[in-house]
N, C-alpha and C positions, 0 to 999 in steps of 0.2 A: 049764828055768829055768837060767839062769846065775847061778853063784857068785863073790862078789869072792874076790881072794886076798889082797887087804892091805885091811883100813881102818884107817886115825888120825885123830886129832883135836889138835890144840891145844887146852891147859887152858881152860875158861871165865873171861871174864873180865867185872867190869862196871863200868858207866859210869854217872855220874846224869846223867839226861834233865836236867839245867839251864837249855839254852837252845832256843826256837823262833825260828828265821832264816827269813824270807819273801823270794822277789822274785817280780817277774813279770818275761820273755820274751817279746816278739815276735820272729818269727821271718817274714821273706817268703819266700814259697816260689816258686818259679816254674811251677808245674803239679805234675803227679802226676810222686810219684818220692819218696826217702830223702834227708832232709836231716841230717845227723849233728852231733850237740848234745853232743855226750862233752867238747869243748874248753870252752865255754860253762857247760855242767853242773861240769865241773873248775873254771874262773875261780868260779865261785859260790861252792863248798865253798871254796876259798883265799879270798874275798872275807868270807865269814861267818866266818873262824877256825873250823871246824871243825876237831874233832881225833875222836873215835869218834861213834859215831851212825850216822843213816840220811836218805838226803833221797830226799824224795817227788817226784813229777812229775806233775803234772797237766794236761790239754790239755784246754781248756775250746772244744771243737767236737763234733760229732757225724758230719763229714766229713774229718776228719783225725787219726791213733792217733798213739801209741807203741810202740816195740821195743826189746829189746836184739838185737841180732845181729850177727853176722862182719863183719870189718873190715878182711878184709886181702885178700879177692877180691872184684871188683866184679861178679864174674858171679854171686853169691849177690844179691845186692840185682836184680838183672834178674830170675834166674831166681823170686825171690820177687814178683816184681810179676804176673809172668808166672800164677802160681798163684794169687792176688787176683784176676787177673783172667779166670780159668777157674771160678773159685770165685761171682764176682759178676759176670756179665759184661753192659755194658751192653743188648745186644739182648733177655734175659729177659723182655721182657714185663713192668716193673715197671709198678706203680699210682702210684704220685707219683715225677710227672717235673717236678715243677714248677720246678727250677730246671735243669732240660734232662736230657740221658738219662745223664750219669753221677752225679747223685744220689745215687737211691738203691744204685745199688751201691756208691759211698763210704761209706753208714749203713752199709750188711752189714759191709764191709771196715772199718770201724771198729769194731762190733760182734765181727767176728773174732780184730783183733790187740790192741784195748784202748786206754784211754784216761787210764792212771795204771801209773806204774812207781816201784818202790821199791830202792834200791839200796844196800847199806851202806856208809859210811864208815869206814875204819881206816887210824888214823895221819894222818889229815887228805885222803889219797888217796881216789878211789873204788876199790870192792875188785871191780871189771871182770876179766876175766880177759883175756889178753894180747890174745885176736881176738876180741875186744867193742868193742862200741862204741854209743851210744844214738840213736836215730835219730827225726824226727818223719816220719811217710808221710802227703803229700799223696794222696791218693785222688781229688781234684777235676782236671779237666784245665785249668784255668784258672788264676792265680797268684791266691793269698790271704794274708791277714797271719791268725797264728795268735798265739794266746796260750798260754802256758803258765804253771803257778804253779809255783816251785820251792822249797822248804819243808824245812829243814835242821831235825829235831830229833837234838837228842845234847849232849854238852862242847863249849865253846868257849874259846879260849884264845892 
């Protein structure tokens, strides 16, 4: 087991839950692949006046997730498709192909990376860390319009 050598924290602070800010997102995608919503997720929180808080993300599909992850090399987004798709690969042998043979490996692949991200807000920023960034993954190889609900609870101001 490995030992840390430092940990800290900044003092607790709190905030009253006063406001819920809703929008919805479409989002076209153009097949399977990371489409990156960090900019769009950003214009919300400034759009809503947040100042502390948390906004939720929701992608109302069952062929298409959510992620946070790396932002500054594009061969991490390759190399994670790549693994999705070793992970669910369309040749398996699934049982419902009914909308053609990559399907059901988008359910899995959904099922895998998830379909709701939560992220907090401070200072009105999202509190990302520098090689973050929020992505939606198309799983389907054809272009879709997706939905997402995006939902600011915290101060507004």
């Amino acid at each position: 087991m490995t030992r840390s050598r430092s940990i800290s924290r900044s003092q607790p602070t709190a905030v009253v839950a006063s406001s819920i800010v809703t929008s919805r997102m479409a989002v076209e995608t153009s097949g399977a692949g990371f489409v990156d919503l960090t900019g769009e997720v950003g214009k919300f929180i400034r759009d809503a006046g947040a100042k502390e808080g948390a906004v939720t993300l929701f992608i109302r599909h069952t062929s298409a997730s959510l992620t946070i992850q790396e932002n500054a090399d594009p061969s991490v987004l390759a190399d994670l498709t790549t693994a999705l798709d070793r992970l669910a690969p369309e040749s398996a042998g699934w049982t419902h192909d009914a909308e053609g043979p990559d399907d059901m490996p988008a359910h899995v692949k959904t099922m895998l990376t998830g379909t709701s991200l939560h992220v907090p807000v401070l200072n009105g920023e999202l509190a990302l860390g520098i090689w973050q960034a929020i992505y939606l993954i198309e799983h389907r190889s054809r272009p879709h319009r997706r939905e997402i609900v995006l939902q600011f609870i915290g101060s507004v101001g």
